[in-house]
MIMAR-467660 format. One record per residue (C-alpha): residue in three letters; x, y, z. Coordinates in pm, whole numbers. Each point is the difference from the previous one (the first is absolute). Layout:
   code       xx       yy       zz
    ala        X        Y        Z
...
***
This chain:
   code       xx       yy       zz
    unk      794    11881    17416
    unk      165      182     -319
    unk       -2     -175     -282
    unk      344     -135     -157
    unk      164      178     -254
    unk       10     -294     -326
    unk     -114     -384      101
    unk      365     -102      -75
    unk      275      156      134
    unk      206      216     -243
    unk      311      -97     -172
    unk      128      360      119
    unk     -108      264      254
    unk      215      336      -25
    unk      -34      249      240
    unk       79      329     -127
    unk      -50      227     -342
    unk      297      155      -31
    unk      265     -109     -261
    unk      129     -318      155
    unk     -346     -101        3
    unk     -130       77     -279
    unk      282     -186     -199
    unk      -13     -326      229
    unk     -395      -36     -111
    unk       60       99     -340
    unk      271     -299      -18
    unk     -237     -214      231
    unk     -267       56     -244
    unk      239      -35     -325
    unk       70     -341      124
    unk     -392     -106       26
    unk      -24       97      408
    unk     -276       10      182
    unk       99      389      113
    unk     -163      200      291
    unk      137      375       46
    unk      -61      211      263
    unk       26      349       69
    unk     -150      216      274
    unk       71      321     -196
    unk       54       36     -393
    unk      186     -184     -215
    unk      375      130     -140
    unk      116        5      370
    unk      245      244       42
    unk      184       27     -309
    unk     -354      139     -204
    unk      -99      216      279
    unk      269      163      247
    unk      320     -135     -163
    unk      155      -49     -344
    unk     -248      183     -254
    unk     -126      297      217
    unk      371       84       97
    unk      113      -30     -345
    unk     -247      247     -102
    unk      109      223      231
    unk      356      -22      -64
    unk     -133       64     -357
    unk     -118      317       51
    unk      268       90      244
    unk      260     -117     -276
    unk     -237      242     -264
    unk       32      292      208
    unk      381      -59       80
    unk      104       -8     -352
    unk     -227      314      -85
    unk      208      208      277
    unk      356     -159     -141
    unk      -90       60     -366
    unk      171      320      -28
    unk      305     -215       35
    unk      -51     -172     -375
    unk      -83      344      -88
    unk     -354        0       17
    unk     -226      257      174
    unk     -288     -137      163
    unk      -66      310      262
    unk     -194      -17      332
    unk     -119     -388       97
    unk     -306      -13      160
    unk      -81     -325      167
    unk     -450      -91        9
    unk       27     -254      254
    unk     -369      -61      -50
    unk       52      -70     -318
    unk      364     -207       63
    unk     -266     -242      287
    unk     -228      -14     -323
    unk      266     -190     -203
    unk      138     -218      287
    unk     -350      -90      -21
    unk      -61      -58     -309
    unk      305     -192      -66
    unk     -194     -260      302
    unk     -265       42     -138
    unk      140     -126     -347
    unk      171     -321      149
    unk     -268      -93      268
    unk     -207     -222     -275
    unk      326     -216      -51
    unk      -67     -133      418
    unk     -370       58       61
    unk     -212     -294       57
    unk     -167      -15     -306
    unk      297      -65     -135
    unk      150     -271      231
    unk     -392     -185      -20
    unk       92       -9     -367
    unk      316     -178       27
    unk     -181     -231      233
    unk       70      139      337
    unk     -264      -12      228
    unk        3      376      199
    unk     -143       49      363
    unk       36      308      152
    unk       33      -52      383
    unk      218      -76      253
    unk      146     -384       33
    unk      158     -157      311
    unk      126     -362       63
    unk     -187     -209      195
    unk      206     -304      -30
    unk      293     -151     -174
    unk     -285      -37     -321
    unk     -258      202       74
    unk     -110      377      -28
    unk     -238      288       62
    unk      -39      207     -309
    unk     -246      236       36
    unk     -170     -160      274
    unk      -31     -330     -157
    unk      183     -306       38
    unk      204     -148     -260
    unk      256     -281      -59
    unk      336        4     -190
    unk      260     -241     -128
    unk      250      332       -7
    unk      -52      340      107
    unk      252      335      -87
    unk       41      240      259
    unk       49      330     -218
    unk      -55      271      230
    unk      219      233      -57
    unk      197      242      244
    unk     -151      364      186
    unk      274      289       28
    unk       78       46      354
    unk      -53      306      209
    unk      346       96      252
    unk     -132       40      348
    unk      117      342       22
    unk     -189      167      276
    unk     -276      192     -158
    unk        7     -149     -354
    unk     -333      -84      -14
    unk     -143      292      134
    unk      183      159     -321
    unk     -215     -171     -244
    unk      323     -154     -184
    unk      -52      -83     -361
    unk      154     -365     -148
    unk       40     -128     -322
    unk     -355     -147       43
    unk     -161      331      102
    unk      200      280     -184
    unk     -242      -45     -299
    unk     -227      130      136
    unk      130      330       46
    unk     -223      260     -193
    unk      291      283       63
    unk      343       38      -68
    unk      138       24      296
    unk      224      320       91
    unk      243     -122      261
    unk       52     -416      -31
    unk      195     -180      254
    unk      113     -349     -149
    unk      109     -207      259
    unk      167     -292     -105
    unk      313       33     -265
    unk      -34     -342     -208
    unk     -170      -74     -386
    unk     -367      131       92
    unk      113      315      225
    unk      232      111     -265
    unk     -211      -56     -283
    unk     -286      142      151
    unk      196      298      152
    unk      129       67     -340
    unk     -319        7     -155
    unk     -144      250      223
    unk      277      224       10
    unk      -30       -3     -409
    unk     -340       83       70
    unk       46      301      188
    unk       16     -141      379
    unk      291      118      223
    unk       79     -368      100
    unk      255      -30      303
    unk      112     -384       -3
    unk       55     -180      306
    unk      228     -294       62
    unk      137     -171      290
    unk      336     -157     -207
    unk      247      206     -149
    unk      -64       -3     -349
    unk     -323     -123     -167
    unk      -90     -300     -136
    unk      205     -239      206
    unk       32     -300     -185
    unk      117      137     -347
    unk      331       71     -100
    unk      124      317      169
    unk      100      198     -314
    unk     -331      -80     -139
    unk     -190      139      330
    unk      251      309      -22
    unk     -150       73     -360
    unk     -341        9      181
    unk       59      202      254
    unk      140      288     -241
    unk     -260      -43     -239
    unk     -244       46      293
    unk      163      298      153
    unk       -1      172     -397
    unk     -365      -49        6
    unk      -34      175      347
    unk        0     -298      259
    unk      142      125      343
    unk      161     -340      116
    unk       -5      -71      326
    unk      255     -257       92
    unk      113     -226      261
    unk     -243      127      237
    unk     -368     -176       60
    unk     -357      163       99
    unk      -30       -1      386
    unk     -315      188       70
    unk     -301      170     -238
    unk     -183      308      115
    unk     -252      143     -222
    unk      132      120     -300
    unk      396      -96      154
    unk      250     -300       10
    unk      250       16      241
    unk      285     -217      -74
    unk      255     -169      220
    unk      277      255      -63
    unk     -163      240      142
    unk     -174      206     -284
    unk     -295       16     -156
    unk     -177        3     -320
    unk     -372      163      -71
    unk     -247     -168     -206
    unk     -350      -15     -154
    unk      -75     -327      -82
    unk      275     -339      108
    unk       66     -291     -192
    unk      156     -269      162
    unk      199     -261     -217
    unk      206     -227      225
    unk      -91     -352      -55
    unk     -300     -234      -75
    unk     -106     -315      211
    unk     -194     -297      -99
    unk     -354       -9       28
    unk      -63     -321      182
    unk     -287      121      255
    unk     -313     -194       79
    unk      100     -300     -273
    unk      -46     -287      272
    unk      354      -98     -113
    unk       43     -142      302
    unk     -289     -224      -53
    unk      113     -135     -309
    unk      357      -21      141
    unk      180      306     -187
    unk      331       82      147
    unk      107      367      -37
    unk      387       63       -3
    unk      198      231      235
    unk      -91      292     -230
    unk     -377      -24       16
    unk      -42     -149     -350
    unk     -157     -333      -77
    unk      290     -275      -13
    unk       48     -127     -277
    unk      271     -300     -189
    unk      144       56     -302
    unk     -264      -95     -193
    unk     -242      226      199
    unk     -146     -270      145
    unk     -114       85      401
    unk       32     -204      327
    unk     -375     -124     -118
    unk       53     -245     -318
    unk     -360      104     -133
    unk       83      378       27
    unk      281      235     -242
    unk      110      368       53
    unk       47      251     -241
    unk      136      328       20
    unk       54      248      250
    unk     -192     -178      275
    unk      338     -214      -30
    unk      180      288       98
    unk      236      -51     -307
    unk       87      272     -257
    unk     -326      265      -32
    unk        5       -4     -346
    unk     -265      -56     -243
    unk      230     -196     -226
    unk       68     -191      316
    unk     -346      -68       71
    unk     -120     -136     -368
    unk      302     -232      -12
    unk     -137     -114      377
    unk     -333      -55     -127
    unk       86     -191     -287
    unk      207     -197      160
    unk     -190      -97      311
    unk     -309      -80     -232
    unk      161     -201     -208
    unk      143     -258      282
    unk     -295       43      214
    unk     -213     -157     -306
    unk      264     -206     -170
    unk      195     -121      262
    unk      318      130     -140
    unk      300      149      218
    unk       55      307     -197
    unk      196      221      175
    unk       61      412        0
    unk      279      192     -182
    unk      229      138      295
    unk      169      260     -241
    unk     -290      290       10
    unk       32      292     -210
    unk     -103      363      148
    unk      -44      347     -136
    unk      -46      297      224
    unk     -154      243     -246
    unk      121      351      118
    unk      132      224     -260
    unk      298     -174      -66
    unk     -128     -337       33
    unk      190     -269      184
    unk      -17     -366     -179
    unk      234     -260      193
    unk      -15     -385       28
    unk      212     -242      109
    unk      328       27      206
    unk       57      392       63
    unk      309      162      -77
    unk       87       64      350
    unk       33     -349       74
    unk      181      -80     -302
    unk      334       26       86
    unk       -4     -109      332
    unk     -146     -370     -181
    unk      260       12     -262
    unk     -192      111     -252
    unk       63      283     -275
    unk     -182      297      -64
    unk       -2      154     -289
    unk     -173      382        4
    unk      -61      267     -309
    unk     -108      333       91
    unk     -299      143     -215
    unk      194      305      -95
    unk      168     -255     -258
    unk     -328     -122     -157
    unk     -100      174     -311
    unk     -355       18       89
    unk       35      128      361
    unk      227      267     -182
    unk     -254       78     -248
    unk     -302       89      221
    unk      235      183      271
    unk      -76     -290      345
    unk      321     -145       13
    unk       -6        7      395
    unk       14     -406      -18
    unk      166     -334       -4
    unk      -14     -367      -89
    unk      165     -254      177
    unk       23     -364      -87
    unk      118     -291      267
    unk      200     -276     -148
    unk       98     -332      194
    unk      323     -135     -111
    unk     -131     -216     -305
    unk     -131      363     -104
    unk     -366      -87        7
    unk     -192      312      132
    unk     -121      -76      344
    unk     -114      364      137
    unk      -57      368     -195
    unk     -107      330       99
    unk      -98      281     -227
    unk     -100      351       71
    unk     -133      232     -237
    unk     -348       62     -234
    unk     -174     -313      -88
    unk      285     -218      260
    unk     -343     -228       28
    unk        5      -71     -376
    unk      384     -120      -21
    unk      -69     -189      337
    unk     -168     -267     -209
    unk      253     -111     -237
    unk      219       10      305
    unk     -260     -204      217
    unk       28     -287     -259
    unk      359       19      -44
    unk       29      -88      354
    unk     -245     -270      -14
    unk      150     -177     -299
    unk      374       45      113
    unk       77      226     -290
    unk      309      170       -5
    unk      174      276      -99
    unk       70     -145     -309
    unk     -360     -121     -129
    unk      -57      389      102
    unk      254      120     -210
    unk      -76     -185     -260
    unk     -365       86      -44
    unk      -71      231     -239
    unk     -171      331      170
    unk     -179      248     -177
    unk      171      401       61
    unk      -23      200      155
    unk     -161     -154      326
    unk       13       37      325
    unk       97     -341       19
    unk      306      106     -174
    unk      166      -21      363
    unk       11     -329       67
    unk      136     -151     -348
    unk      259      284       55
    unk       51     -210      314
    unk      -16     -320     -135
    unk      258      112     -263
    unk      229      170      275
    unk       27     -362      169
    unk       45     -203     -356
    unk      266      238     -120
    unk      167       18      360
    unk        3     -367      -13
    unk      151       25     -390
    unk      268      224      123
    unk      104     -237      293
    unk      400     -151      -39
    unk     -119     -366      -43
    unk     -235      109     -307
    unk      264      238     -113
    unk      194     -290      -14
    unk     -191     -262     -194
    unk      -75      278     -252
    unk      377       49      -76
    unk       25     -390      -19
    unk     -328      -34     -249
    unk      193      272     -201
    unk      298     -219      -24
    unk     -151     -285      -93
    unk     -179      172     -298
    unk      295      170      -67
    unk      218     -335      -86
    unk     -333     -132     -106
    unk       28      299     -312
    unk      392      -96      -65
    unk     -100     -352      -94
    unk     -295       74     -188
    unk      285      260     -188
    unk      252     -274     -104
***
């Protein structure tokens, strides 16, 4: 019979490497935890290794060689660009490569996090397999993350189709792309390639891409991704693939090299025995969790995208901190429902909070500058942009969405306005340093204050103040 694991049971068994889980045992472990991680693969999860750093390197380079063609614009003469995709996997890498130390094991062991790499499964409403061996918990995190999904589109998988786990490992640029899928990663990724030299055709069941951001916003996209060579393919879906050929449901058809497939990620929740430790999943597939991440089990947490919330890395770390910290304090802690999101195509779209769309029909007030008004935007020739700020009727900023270079940067001021209940006033008010980017939204927090200065019932108590010094400078005459 195996051995057990530890003698005691642990104060905290987390199952999964990824970012949720490697936050929830560095808190468990911060907070003197007895903390057991495990991961079947590597450590960094997604984010590290298919997700957040590699793409950003890529949209690096794709940015790099981008500007180089556009330069001429600014009056500078850069000639032919040649993209070494060798040499542009070599930095994605590298840039990997650079941040791996931060989440390998040598580092969690040396925050006091105990690393086995192996599978784990419940066994019981306490009790685990991890690595073969049983073990005992007083709380356990399920941090498994999500898997992209593959459309069962007759002959998909014969085609080999590449995800946003797999396309790393591409060693050629591809010279006919078929995207399928129209929301943040297909248009991000699409763009990149295209920069890169790909003829990218973009494929997306809706009518306009990325369905839940504000419809100007998406419009931006979708002409920025056409000027950098993206055929877009839209309101039609992939029906059948033939070698080297998509048919779609309108009839036509699209050739291809290599597929990527972007339409969606679903929990990982396979071969965890939740059912044996009594782990309901929700209608959606994720783990079920309450607001304080808590599952149907009162040993066992969730964190991150097994939960089926938000896929977002921010998401996740804010998961894993808070699910640690209640699974080994006891506290009730619960998640920020206001998320913040960036899709980081070339313009970027920022937004948080209620969207503009919505706005109106709540009562609410929008108030929108166009980035051909800010200085900056002006200055380096993008001014294909806005800013939008939400404001409830108290004026407190309660939803924003921004669209243009570095819309992720602005997005945090923004993200704590909303949080706080600033309004357009504490906005307005703060001194900014020019010219910014973020020039936008005070130019929409001033729009609102001033609006609100020039309204009949201030008007009027302005003409009354003046009165009253008035007679108050008579007497002081006599």
């Amino acid at each position: 019979m195996p051995q057990p694991l530890t003698g005691d049971p642990v104060d905290l068994l987390v199952i999964g490497g990824g970012t949720a889980g490697l936050v929830g045992a560095h808190t468990a472990a911060a907070l003197g935890a007895r903390t057991v991680l495990v991961e079947r693969e590597r450590t960094g999860g997604d984010c590290l290794w298919t997700g957040c750093v590699p793409s950003k390197a890529l949209l690096a380079a794709a940015t790099a060689a981008a500007d180089a063609r556009g330069a001429g614009r600014l009056g500078v003469d850069t000639g032919a660009v040649t993209v070494d995709f060798a040499r542009v996997r070599a930095h994605v890498r590298a840039a990997v490569t650079a941040i791996e130390p931060k989440d390998a094991p040598a580092a969690l062991e040396a925050a006091g996090i105990r690393v086995v790499k192996g599978s784990a499964a419940f066994t019981g409403p306490d009790t685990a397999l991890v690595d073969g061996r049983p073990v005992r918990f007083r709380a356990a995190l399920i941090a498994t993350g999500a898997a992209p999904l593959v459309p069962p589109v007759d002959g998909i998988d014969a085609a080999g189709p590449l995800t946003s786990d797999t396309v790393w490992e591409l060693e050629e640029l591809p010279r006919r792309l078929v995207v399928l899928g129209g929301g943040p990663i297909g248009c991000e990724l699409g763009q990149a390639f295209a920069r890169l030299g790909s003829q990218v055709t973009l494929v997306e069941g809706s009518d306009r891409l990325l369905g839940p951001e504000d419809p100007d916003a998406a419009a931006l996209v979708a002409a920025a991704l056409r000027r950098d060579g993206v055929e877009l393919r839209l309101g039609s879906e992939g029906r059948r693939v033939e070698p080297g050929l998509l048919h779609l449901a309108d009839g036509s058809t699209v050739p291809f090299d290599r597929l990527l497939v972007s339409v969606g990620r679903r929990p990982r929740t396979d071969d965890l025995g939740l059912d044996l430790a009594g782990v309901e999943l929700d209608e959606h597939g994720g783990v079920a969790t309450d607001g304080t991440l808590r599952t149907s089990n009162r040993r066992v947490w969730a964190a991150g995208d097994v939960t089926g919330k938000p896929f977002f890395t921010h998401v996740s770390g804010m998961h894993g901190s808070v699910a640690a910290s209640n699974a080994v304090l006891g506290l009730r802690r619960t998640v920020d429902p206001v998320v913040p999101r960036v899709t980081y195509t070339a313009p970027e779209v920022a937004s948080i909070g209620v969207p503009p769309a919505q706005a109106r029909e709540k009562g609410l007030t929008v108030r929108r500058v166009e980035h051909s008004t800010v200085d900056r935007a002006v200055a380096e020739g993008v001014t294909d942009g806005f800013t939008s700020l939400v404001l409830d009727g108290r004026r407190r900023v309660v939803g924003a969405v921004v669209v243009g270079p570095r819309a992720g940067e602005t997005l945090g001021e923004l993200s704590l306005a909303v949080r706080k209940g600033l309004t357009a006033s504490d906005l307005a008010g703060t001194t900014h340093a020019y010219p910014t980017y973020n020039d936008a939204l005070v130019d929409a927090a001033l729009a609102d204050v001033r609006t609100r200065l020039a309204a009949p019932l201030v008007r009027g108590g302005l003409r009354v103040l003046r009165w009253i010094r008035r007679a108050g400078d008579q007497r002081s005459a006599r």
